[in-house]
C-alpha positions as CSV (number, residue, x, y, z in Angstrom):
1,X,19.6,-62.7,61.1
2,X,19.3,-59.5,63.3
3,X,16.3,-56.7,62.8
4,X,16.1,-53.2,64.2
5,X,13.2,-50.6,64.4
6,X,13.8,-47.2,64.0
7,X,13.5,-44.7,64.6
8,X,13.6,-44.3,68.6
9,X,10.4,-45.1,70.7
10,X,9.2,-43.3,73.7
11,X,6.3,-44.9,75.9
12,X,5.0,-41.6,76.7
13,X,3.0,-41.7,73.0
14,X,1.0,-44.2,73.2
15,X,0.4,-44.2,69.3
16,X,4.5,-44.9,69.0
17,X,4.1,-47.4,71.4
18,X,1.6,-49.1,69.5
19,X,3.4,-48.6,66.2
20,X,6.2,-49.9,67.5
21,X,5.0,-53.2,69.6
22,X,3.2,-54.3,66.5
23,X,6.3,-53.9,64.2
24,X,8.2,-55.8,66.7
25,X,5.1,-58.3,66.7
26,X,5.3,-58.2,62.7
27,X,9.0,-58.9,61.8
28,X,8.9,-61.6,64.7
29,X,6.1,-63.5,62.8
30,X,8.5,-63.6,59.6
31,X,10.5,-65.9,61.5
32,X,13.2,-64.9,59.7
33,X,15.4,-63.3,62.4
34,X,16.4,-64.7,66.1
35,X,17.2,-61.5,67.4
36,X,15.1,-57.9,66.7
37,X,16.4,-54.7,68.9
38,X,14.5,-51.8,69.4
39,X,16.4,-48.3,68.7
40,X,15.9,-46.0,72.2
41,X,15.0,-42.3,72.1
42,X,16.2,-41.1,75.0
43,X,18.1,-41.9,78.3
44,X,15.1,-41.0,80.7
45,X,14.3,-44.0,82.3
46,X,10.7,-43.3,81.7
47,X,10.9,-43.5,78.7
48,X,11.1,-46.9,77.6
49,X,10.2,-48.2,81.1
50,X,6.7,-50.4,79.9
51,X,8.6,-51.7,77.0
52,X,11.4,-52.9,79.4
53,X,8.8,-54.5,81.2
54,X,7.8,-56.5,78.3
55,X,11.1,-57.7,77.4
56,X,12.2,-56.0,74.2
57,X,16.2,-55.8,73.3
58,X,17.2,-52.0,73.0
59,X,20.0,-50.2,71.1
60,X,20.4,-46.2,72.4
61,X,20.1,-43.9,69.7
62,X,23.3,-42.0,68.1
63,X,20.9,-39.1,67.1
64,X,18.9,-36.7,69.9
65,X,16.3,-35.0,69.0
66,X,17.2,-30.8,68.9
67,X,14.4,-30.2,71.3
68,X,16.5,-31.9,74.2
69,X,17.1,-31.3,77.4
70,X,14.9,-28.9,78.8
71,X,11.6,-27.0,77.5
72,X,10.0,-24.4,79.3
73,X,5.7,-26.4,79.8
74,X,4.1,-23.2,79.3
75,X,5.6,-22.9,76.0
76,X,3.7,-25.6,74.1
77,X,2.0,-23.7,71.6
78,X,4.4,-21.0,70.2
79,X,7.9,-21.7,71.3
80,X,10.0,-18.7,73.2
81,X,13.0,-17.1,71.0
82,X,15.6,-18.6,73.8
83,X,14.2,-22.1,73.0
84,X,14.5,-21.9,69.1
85,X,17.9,-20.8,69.5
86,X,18.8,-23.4,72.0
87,X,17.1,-25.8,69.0
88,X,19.1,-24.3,66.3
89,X,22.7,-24.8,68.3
90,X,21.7,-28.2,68.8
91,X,20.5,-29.1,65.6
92,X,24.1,-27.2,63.9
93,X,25.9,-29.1,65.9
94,X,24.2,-32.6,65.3
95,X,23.9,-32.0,61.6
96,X,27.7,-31.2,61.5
97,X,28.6,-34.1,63.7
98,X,26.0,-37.0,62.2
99,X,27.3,-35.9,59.1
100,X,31.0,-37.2,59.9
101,X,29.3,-40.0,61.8
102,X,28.1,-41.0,58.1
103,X,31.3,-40.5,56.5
104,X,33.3,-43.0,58.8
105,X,30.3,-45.1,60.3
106,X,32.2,-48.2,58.4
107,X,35.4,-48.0,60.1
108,X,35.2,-48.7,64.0
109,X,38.5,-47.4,64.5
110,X,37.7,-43.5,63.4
111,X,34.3,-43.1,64.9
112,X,35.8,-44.6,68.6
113,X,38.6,-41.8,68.3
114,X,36.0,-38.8,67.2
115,X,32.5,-39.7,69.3
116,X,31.6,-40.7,72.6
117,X,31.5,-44.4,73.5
118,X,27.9,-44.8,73.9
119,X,27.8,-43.8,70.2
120,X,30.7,-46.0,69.1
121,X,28.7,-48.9,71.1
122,X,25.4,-48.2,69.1
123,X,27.3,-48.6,65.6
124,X,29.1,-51.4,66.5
125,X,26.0,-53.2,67.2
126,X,24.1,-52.2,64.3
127,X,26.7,-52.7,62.1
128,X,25.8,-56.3,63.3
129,X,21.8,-55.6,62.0
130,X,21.1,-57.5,59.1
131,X,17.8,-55.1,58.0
132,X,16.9,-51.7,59.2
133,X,12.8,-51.6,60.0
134,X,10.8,-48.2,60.3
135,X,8.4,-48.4,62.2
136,X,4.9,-46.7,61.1
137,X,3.3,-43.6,61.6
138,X,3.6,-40.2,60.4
139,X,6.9,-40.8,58.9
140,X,8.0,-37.7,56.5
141,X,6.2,-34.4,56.1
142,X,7.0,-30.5,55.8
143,X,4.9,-27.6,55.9
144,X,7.2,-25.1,54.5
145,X,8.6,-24.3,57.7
146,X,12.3,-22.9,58.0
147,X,13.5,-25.8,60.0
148,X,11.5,-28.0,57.2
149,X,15.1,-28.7,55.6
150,X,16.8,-29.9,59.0
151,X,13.2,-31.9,59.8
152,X,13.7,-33.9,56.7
153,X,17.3,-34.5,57.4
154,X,16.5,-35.6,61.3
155,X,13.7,-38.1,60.2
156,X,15.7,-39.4,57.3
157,X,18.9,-39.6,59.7
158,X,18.3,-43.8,60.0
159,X,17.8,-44.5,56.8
160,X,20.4,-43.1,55.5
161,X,22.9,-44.7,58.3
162,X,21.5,-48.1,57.1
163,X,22.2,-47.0,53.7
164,X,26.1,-46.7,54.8
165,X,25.9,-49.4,56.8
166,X,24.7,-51.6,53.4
167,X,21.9,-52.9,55.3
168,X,18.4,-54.1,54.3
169,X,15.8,-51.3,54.8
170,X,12.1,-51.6,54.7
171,X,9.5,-48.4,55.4
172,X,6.3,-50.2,57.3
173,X,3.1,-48.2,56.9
174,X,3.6,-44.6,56.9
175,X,2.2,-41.3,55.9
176,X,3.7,-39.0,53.4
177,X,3.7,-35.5,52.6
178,X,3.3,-32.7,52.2
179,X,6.6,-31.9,51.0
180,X,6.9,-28.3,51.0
181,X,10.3,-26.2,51.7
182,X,13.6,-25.9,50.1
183,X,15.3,-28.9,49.5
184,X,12.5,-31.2,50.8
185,X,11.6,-32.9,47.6
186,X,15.2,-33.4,46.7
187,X,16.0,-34.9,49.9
188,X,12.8,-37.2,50.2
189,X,14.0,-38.8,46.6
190,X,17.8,-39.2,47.1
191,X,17.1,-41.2,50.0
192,X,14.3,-42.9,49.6
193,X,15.2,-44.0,46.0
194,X,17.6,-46.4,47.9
195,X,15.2,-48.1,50.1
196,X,14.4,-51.9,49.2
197,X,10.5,-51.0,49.8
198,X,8.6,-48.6,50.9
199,X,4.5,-49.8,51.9
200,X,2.1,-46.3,52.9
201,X,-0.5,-46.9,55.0
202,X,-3.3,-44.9,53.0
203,X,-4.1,-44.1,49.1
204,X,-3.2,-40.5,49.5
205,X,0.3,-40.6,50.8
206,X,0.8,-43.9,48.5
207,X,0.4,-41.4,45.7
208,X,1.8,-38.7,47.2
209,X,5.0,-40.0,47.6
210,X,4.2,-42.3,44.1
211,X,4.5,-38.9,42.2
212,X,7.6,-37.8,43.7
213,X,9.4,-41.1,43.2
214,X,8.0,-41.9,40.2
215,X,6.7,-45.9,40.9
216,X,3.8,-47.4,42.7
217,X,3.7,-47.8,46.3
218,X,2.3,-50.4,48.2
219,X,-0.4,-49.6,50.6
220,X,-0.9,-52.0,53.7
221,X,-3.3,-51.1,57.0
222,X,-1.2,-48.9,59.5
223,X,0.0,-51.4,62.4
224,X,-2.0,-49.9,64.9
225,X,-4.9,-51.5,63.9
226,X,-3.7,-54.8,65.1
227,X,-3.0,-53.8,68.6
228,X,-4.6,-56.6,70.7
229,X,-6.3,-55.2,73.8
230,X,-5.5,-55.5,77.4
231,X,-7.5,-57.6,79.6
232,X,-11.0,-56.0,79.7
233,X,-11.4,-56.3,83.3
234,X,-8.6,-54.7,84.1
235,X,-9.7,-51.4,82.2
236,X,-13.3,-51.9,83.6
237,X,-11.5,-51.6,87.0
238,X,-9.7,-48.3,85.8
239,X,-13.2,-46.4,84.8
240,X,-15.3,-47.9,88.1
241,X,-11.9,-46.3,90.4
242,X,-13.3,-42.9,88.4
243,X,-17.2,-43.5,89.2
244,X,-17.9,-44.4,85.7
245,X,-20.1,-47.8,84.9
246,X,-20.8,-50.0,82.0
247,X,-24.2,-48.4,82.2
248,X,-22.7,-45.1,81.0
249,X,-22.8,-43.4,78.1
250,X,-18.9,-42.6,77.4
251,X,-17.8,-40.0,74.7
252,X,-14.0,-40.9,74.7
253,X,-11.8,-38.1,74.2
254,X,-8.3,-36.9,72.9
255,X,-6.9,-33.9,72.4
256,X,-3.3,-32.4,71.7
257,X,-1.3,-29.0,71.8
258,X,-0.7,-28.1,68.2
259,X,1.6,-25.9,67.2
260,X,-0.2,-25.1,63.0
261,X,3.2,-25.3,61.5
262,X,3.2,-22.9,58.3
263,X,0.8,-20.3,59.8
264,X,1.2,-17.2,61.3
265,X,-1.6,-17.3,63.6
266,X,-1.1,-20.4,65.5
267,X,-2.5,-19.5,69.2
268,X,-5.4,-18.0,67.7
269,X,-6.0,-21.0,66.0
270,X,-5.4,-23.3,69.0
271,X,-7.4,-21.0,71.0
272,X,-10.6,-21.4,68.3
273,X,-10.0,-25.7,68.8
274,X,-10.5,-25.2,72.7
275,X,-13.4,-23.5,72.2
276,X,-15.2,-25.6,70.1
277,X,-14.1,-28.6,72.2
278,X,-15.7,-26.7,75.3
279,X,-18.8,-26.1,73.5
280,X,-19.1,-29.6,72.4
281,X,-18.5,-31.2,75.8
282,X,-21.3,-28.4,77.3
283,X,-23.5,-29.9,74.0
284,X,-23.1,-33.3,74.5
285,X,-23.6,-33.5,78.5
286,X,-27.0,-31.8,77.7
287,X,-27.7,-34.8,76.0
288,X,-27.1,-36.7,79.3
289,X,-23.1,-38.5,78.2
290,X,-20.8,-38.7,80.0
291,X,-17.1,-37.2,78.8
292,X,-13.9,-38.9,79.8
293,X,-10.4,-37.0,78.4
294,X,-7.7,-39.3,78.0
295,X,-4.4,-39.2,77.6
296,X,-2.8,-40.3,74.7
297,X,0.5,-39.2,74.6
298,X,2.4,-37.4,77.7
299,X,5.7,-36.4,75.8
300,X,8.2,-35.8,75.5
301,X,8.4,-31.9,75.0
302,X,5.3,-29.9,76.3
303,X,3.8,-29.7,72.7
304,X,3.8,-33.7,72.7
305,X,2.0,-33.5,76.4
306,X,-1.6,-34.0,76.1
307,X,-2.7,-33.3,79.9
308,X,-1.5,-29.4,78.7
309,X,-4.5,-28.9,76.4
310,X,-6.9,-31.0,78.9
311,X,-6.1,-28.5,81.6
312,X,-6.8,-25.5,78.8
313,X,-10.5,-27.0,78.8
314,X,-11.3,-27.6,81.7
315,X,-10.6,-24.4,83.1
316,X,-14.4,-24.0,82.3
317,X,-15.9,-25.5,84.7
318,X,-18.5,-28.8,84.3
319,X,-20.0,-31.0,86.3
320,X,-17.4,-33.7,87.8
321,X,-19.8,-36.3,87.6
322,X,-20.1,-35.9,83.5
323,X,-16.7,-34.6,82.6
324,X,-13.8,-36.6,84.0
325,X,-9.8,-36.6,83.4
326,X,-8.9,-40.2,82.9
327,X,-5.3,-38.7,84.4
328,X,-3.4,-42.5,84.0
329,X,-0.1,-43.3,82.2
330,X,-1.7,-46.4,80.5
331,X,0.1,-48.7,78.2
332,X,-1.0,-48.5,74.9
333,X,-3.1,-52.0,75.1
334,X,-4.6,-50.8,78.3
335,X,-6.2,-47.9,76.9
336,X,-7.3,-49.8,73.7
337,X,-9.3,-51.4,76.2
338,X,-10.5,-48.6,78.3
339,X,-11.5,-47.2,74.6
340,X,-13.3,-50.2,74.0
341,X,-16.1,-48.8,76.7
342,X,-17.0,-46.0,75.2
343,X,-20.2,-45.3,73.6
344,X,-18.6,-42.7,70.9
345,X,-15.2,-41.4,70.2
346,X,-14.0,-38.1,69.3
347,X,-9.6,-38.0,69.1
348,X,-7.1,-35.3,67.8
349,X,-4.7,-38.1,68.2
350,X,-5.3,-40.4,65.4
351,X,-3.7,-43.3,67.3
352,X,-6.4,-42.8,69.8
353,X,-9.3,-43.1,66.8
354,X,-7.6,-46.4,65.5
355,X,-7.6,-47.9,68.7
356,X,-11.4,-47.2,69.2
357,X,-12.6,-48.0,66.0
358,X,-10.8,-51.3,65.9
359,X,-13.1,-51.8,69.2
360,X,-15.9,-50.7,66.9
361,X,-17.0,-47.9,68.8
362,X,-18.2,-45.2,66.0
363,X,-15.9,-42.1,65.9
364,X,-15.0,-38.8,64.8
365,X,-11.3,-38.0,64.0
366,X,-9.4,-34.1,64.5
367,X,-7.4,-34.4,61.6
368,X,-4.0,-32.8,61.8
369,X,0.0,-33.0,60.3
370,X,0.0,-34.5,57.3
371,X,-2.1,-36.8,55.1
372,X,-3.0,-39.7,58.2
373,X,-6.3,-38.9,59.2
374,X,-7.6,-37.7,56.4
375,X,-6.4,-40.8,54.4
376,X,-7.0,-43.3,56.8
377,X,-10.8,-42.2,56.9
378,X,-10.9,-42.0,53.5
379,X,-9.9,-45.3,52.5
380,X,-12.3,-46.8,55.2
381,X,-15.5,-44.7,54.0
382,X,-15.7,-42.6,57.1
383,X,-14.3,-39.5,55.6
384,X,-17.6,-37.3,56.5
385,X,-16.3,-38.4,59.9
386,X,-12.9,-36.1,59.6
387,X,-12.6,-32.4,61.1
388,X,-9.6,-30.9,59.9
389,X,-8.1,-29.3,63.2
390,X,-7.4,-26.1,61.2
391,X,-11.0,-25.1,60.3
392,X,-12.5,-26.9,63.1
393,X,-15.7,-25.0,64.7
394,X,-18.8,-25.9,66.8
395,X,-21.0,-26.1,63.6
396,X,-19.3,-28.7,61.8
397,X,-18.2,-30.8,65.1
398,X,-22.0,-31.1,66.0
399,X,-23.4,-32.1,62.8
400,X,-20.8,-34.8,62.5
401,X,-21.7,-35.8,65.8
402,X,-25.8,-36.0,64.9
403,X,-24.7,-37.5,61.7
404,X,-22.7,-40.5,63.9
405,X,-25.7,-40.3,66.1
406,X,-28.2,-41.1,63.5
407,X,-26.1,-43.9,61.7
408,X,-24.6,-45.8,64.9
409,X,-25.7,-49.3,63.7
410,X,-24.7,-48.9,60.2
411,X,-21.2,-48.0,61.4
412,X,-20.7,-50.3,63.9
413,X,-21.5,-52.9,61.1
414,X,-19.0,-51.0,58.5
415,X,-16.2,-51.1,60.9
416,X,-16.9,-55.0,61.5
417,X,-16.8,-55.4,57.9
418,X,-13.1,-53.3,58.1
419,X,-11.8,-55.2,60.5
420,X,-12.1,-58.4,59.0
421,X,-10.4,-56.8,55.8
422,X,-7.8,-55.8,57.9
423,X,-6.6,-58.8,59.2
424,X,-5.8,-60.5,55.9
425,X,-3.9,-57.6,55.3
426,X,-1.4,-58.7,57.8
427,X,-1.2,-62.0,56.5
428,X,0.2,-60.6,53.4
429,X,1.8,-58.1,54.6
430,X,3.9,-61.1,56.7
431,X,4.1,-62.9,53.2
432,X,5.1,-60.2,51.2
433,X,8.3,-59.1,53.5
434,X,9.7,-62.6,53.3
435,X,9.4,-62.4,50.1
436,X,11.6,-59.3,49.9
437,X,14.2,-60.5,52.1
438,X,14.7,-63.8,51.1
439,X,15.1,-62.0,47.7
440,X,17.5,-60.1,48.5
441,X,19.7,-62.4,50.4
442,X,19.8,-64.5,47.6
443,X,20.7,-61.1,45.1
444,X,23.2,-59.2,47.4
445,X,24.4,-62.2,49.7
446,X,27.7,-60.2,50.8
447,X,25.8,-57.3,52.4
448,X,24.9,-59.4,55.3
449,X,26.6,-59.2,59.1
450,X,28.9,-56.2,57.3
């Protein structure tokens, strides 16, 4: 049998890197399929360049995103009127075109005559996929937005192509909701009614998405947490090449542009998070640590391009000996590594948390889009630990800070204890997908190698 993961990866987010190694890593240790591709996002080389390096198969995605091409880096926080209608005539003319892509995707002969061959190429392949895989993460969520409709569409693109195709298709770890703008809901249930199983990564999606669908879903850790580390040496070599020594006292940190989809205020409120990130880096180097930003994710798109907000905060200036710019395109196990250095962690991009706090360094998470951080620190007892990004101020990201501060042991200890949990539920998670597909090999036999 043949697997694909889907939707399309880009090494430039080191999160979807992550999320998408350790799927690949997942279905692999079924050992139910000889062959599992990796669906492409885009054709810039540097895109998928470290996962070329590591040797996984890639299919090129039929579906760009609308943002394509080019986007204007200074607009990452409230997009100019040229590029939303640059967006909308691509997304028109994808939503018109994937639609007749979905109509004829079964007969080779109509979609070589209509689309180009590099699309005709992808279906032919994955009309030779036995079971369609998406990958975790943030998965499906609307804010009510006027592009929420066309959103839901795009992320639900793959699933419903594997739905033509009469493939097997199973949602990994994800977060859900909210579902808010017209047509959402309705779209969400068509589709994923026809799923063969759906796991969430964290209680509050699980019901979530529960309600709408009206059945139980299965909750399982997100995959991130079992990213393996890169060789500790070689991220001690990183951090000494910026000054910094095991001897330090390291507050990791991640932040993002964030464009507060849903509010009519957005640069005011991005403007607000700066602040109080400035003001805690000024706080925090009183106390003699050190600060190191990191980079998390570098795209694609400006609003996906971390260094942006970095260079927002430190156009105040600090000392360069306590606040450095770890300015490296590191490979998602790397910077696990780097990560696990650090004394404390502070990260907008969850990703980021989940790699530090599965090297049990204590942290504080910027919650943001959709129910992930907020549920993730929920179900592992640290939710006094989460800053919601949209009523984030200096108050309330110091005392979580002291509060850390004052009960460092006790959760270093509680995130042992997690981890071990965690492990077992990959076990089962490995255990319970066999199940699924054996069972439905033996049910639908004839849906296979279509």
């Amino acid at each position: 049998m043949k697997a694909i993961i889907v939707p399309g990866l880009t090494d430039l987010n080191k999160g979807d890197q992550a999320l998408v190694w350790e799927s690949w890593r997942l279905i692999k240790d079924t050992a139910l399929y000889e062959k599992i591709f990796i669906l492409s996002d885009y054709d810039c080389p540097l895109v998928n360049e470290q996962s070329k390096r590591m040797g996984f198969d890639f299919i090129k995605s039929i579906l760009k995103h609308p943002r394509r091409n080019k986007q204007h880096s200074h607009n990452y926080i409230k997009e100019s009127l040229f590029d939303v209608l640059r967006m909308t005539s691509n997304a028109i003319f994808d939503f018109i075109s994937m639609s007749l892509l979905l109509l004829v995707c079964n007969n080779l002969k109509i979609v070589k005559f209509l689309f180009p061959g590099n699309i005709y190429e992808s279906i032919v392949l994955l009309k030779n996929i036995d079971t369609f895989y998406v990958k975790g993460g943030g998965f499906i969520h609307a804010y009510g937005e006027k592009k929420a409709p066309y959103l839901i569409w795009y992320f639900l693109f793959y699933v419903r192509l594997a739905y033509k195709l009469k493939k097997q298709i199973i949602v990994l770890p994800n977060s859900f909701g909210p579902f808010e703008g017209f047509g959402v809901k309705k779209q969400i249930k068509n589709v994923l009614d026809k799923v063969d199983f759906i796991y969430a990564r964290e209680h509050e999606s699980a019901n979530s998405l529960g309600c709408l669908l009206n059945k139980p879903i299965k909750v399982r850790s997100d995959l991130g947490f079992f990213l393996k580390s890169a060789d500790n040496n070689k991220a001690i070599e990183i951090l000494n090449r910026y000054q910094l020594t095991q001897n330090d006292k390291i507050i990791g940190l991640t932040v993002r542009p964030w464009r507060f989809p849903g509010s009519q205020n957005s640069s005011e409120l991005y403007q607000n998070y700066v602040n109080t990130i400035q003001s805690f880096i000024e706080h925090v180097v009183k106390l003699n640590f050190k600060v190191v930003l990191c980079n998390q994710s570098l795209g694609l798109g400006a609003h996906e391009d971390d260094r942006n907000s970095i260079k927002d905060i430190l156009r105040k200036q600090y000392d360069k000996n306590s606040v450095i710019w770890l300015n490296e395109d590191l490979s998602c196990d790397l910077l696990k590594a780097i990560y696990s250095n650090f004394y404390l962690f502070v990260g907008t991009r969850f990703h980021s948390v989940i790699f530090a706090i599965t090297s049990f360094v204590p942290s504080i998470a910027i919650g943001y889009g959709g129910n992930k951080a907020n549920g993730i620190m929920s179900d592992y007892h640290l939710d006094k630990y989460m800053i919601s990004i949209n009523n984030i101020n200096d108050q309330r990201l110091i005392e979580a800070f002291n509060e850390l501060l004052k009960n460092y042991n006790y959760i270093k200890k509680t995130l042992c204890l997690n981890y071990e949990k965690i492990t077992v539920d990959r076990v089962v998670m490995i255990e319970e997908i066999k199940k699924i597909i054996k069972s439905k090999n033996e049910t639908f036999p004839s849906n296979h190698n279509s």
